[in-house]
C-alpha positions as CSV (number, residue, x, y, z in Angstrom):
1,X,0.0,0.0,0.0
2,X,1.5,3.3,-1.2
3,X,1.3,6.3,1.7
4,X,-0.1,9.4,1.1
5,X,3.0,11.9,1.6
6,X,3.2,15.4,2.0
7,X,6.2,17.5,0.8
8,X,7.1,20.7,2.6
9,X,9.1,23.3,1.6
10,X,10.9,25.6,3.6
11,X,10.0,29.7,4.1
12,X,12.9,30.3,2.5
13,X,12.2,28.1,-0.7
14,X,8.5,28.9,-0.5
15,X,9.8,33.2,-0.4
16,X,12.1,32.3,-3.4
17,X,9.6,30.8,-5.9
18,X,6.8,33.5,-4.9
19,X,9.8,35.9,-5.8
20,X,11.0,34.1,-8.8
21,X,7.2,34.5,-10.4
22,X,7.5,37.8,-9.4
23,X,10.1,38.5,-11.2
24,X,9.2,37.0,-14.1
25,X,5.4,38.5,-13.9
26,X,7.4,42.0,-13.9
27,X,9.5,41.3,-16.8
28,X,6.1,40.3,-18.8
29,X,4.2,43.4,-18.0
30,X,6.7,45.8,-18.7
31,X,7.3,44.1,-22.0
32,X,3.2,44.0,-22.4
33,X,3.0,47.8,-21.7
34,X,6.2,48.6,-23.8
35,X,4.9,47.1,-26.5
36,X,1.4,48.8,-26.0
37,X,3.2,52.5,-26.1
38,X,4.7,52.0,-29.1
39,X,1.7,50.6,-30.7
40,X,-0.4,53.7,-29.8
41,X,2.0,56.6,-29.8
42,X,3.7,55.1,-33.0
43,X,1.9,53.1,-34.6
44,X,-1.5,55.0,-33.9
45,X,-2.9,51.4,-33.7
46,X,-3.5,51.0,-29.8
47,X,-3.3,46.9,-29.4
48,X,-5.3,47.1,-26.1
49,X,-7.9,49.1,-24.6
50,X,-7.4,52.0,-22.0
51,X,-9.0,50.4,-19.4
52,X,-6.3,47.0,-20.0
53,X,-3.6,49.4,-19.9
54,X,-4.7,50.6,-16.4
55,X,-4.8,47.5,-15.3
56,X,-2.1,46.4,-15.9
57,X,0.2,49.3,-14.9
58,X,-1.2,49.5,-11.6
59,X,-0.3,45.3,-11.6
60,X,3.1,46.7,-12.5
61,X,3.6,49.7,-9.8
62,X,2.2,47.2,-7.0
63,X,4.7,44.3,-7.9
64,X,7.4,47.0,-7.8
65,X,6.3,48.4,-5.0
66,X,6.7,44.9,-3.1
67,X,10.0,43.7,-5.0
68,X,12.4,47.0,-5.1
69,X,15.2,44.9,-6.1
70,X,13.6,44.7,-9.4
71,X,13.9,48.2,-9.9
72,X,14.2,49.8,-13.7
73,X,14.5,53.4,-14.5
74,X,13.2,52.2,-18.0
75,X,10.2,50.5,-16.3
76,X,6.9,52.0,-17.9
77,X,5.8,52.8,-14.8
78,X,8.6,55.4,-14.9
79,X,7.6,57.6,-18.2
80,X,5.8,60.7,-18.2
81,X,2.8,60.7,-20.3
């Protein structure tokens, strides 16, 4: 009979993962809301609506908030305008 096992993890593994995904969550948006500004200030062919962009910027500024280390004066969340 096979037992039923659970695996734990330690804080410290458990902090890293939730940091990693954090990480890479950052990366993604800022490359989602690069890619956004050049398709509506350049392109004049906005890829997603106002209200997506919002959202997603304030996703941004939050995860940045929580995750300093991350920080990037060419992060989106950093332009004027």
């Amino acid at each position: 009979m096979r037992e039923n096992r659970m695996e734990f993890v330690t804080l410290e593994v458990f902090m890293t993962m939730e940091k990693t995904q954090a990480h890479i969550r950052i990366q993604r948006l800022r490359d989602i809301l690069n890619e956004a500004n050049r398709k509506y200030y350049i392109e004049n062919s906005p890829s997603i609506s106002d209200f997506e962009f919002d959202m997603l910027m304030k996703e941004l500024e939050s995860l940045e908030a929580q995750h300093p280390e991350w920080d990037d004066p060419l992060s989106p969340t950093r332009r004027v305008g």
